[in-house]
C-alpha positions as CSV (number, residue, x, y, z in Angstrom):
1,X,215.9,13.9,132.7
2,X,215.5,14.3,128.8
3,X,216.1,17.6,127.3
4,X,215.5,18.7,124.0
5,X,218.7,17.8,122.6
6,X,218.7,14.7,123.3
7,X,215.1,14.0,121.9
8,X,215.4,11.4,119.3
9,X,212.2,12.7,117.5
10,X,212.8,16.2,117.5
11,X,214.1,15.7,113.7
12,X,211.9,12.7,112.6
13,X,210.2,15.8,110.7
14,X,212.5,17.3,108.6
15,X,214.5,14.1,107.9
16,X,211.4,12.5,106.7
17,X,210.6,16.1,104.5
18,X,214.4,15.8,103.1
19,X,214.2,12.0,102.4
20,X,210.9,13.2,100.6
21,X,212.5,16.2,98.4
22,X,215.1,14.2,97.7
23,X,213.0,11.0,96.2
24,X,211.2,13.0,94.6
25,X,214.0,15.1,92.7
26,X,216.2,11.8,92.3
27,X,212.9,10.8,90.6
28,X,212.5,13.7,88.2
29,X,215.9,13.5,87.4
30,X,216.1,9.6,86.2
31,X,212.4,10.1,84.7
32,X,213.8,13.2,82.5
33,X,217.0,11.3,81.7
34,X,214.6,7.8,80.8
35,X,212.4,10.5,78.7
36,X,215.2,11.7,76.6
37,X,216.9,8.7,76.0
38,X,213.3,7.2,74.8
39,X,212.9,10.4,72.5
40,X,216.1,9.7,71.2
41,X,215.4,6.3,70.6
42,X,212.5,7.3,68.7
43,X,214.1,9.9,66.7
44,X,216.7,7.1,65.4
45,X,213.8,4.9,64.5
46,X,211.9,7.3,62.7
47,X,215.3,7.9,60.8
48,X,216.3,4.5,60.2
49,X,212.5,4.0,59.0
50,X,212.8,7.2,56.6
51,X,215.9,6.0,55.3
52,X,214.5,3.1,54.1
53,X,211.7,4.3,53.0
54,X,213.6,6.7,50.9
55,X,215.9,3.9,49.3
56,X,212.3,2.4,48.2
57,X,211.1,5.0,46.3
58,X,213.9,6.5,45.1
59,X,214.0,4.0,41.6
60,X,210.2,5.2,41.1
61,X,212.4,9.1,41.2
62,X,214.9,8.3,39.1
63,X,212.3,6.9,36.4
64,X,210.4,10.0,36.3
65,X,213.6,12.0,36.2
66,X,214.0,10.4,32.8
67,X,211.2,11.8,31.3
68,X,210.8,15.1,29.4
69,X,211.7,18.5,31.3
70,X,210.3,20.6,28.8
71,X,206.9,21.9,28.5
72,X,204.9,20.5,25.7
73,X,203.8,22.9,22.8
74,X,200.6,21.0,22.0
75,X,199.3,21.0,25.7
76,X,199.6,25.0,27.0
77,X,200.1,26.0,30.5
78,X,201.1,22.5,32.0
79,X,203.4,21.7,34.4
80,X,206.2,19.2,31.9
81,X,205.9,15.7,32.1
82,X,208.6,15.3,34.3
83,X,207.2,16.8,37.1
84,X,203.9,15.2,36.8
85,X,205.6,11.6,36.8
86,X,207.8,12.8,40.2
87,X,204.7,13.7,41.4
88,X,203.1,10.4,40.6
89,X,205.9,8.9,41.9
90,X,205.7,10.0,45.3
91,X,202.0,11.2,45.5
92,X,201.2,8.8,48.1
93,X,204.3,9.5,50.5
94,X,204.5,12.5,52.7
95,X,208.2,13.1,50.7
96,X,208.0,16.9,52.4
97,X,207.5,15.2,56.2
98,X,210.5,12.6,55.8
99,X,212.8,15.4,54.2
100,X,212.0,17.3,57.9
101,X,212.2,14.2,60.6
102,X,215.4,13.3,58.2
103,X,217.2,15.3,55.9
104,X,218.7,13.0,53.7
105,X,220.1,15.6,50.6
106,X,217.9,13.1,47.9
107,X,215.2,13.4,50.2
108,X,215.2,17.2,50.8
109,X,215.9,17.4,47.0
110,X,212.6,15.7,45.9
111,X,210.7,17.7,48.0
112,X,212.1,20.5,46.8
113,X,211.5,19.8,42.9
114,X,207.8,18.4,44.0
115,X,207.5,22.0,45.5
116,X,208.7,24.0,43.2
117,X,206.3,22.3,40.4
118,X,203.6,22.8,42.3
119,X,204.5,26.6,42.9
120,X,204.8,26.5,38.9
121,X,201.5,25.0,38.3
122,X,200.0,27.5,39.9
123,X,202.1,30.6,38.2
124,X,201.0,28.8,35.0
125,X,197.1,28.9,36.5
126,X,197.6,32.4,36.8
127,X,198.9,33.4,33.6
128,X,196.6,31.4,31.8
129,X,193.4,33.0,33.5
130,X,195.1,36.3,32.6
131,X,196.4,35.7,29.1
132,X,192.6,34.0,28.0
133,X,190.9,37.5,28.1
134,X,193.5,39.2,26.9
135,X,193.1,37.2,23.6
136,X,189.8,38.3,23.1
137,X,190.4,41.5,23.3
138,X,193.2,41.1,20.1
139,X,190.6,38.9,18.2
140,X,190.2,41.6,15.8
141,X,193.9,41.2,14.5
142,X,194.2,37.1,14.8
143,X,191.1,34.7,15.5
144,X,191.8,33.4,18.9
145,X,191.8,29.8,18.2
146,X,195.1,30.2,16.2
147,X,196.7,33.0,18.8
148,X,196.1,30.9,21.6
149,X,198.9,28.1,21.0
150,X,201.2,30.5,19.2
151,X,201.0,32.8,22.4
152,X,202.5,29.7,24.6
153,X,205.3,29.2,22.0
154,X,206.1,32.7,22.9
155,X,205.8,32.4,26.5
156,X,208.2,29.7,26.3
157,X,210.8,31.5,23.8
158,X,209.6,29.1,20.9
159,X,207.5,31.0,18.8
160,X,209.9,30.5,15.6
161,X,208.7,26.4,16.2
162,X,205.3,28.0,14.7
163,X,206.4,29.6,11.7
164,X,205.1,27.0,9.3
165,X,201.8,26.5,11.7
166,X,201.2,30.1,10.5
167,X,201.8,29.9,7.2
168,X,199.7,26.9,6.8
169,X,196.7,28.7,7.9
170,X,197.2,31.3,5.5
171,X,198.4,34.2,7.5
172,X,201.6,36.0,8.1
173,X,203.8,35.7,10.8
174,X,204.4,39.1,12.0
175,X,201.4,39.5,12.4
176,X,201.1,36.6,14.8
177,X,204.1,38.6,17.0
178,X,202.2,42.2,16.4
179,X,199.0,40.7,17.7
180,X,201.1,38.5,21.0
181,X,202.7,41.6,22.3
182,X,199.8,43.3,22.4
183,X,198.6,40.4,24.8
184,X,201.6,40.9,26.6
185,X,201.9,44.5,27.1
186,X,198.3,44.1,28.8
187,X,198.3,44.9,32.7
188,X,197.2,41.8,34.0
189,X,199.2,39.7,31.8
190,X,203.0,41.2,32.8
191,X,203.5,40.8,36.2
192,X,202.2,37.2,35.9
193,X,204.3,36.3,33.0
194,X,207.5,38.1,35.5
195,X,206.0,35.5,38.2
196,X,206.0,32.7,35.9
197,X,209.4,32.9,34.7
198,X,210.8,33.4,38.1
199,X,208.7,30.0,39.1
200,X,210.2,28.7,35.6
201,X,213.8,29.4,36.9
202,X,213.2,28.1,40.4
203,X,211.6,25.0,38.8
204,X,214.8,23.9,36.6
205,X,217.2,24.6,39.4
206,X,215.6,22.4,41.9
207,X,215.5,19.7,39.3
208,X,219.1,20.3,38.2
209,X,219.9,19.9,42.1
210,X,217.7,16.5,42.6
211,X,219.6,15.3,39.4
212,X,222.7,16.0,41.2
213,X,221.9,14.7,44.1
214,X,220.9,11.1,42.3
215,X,223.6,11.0,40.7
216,X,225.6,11.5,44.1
217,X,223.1,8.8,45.4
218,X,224.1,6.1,42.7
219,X,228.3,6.6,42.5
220,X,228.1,6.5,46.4
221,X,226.1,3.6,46.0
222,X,229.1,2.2,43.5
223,X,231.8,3.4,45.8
224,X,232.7,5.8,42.8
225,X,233.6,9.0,42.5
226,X,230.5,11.4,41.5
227,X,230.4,13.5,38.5
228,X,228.3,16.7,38.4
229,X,225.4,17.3,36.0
């Protein structure tokens, strides 16, 4: 006679549930690992890829750190040519999106200097729109015209650069200065000149750091030891 013991299906069930649980954990487990292993893979691709792309344009950055870093005097309220040629340089690459997947310090340096001239471009925008009415309303003291450039010379710590300008148009130079701090003193026109000084400041930095970081670039390059700017 059979008892229950002795029944050789009595745990057909719950062997065949644990064989079950187990697959299907064993299976999570070597999916999660084959997951990470493929994200990984992914990652150093996406690197490798950066990198090189990178080393490719960073001759096209290192010409247009060679041009000017001042702002012009003849063309107000734009950005200097040296940020215009990075940004030409690197217009069609998302510079910002490598400098994330891959933070390579010349990388994260150029999107740095390409953000912080476009954060000046627009402090310039602003200071223009307010600094444009507030000439009209001095016209009575110097035709706007002539105030107009002299008033960026200012902004830029360069009005002695105008001296003769002035006299050649037959009027005197204090009153130029008489007639551009009354466009400064103006409510509008403070705070944005504050906000485009700070932008100025925040501008030349992150261009003196992607110099630095070039310059790291190249000597490493040469197996040499860097200099600083």
């Amino acid at each position: 006679m059979l008892t229950a013991a002795s029944d050789p299906w009595s745990n057909f069930g719950p062997d065949v549930l644990a064989g079950i649980l187990t697959g299907i954990t064993t299976g999570i487990v070597v999916g999660l690992i084959l997951w990470r292993l493929q994200v990984r893979a992914e990652r150093v691709r996406r690197q490798r890829e950066i990198l090189f792309a990178g080393d490719r344009i960073l001759p096209d950055v290192i010409r247009a750190m060679k041009s000017s870093r001042d702002f012009s005097l003849d063309h107000p309220y734009q950005t200097p040519p040296r940020y215009d040629a990075l940004e030409a340089a690197t217009g069609a690459h998302p510079v910002a999106l490598w400098a994330k997947d891959n933070p390579i310090p010349e990388l994260v340096a150029t999107a740095q200097a390409l953000k912080a001239g476009e954060r000046l471009r627009l402090a310039l925008d602003s200071l223009e729109g307010a600094i444009r009415p507030a000439i009209k309303r001095v016209a009575d003291t110097v035709p706007s015209p002539l105030l107009s450039p002299f008033i960026w010379t200012a902004v830029l710590g360069r009005a002695e650069e105008r001296r003769e300008w002035v006299a050649t148009n037959g009027l005197a130079f204090d009153l130029f200065e008489y007639a551009t701090s009354r466009v400064f003193e103006g409510s509008d026109v403070a705070p944005r000149l504050r906000s485009f000084f700070a932008e100025k400041a925040a501008y030349e930095q992150a261009h003196l750091e992607l110099g630095n970081q070039i310059i790291t670039h190249v000597f490493a390059e040469k197996d040499l030891p860097s200099q600083p700017v």
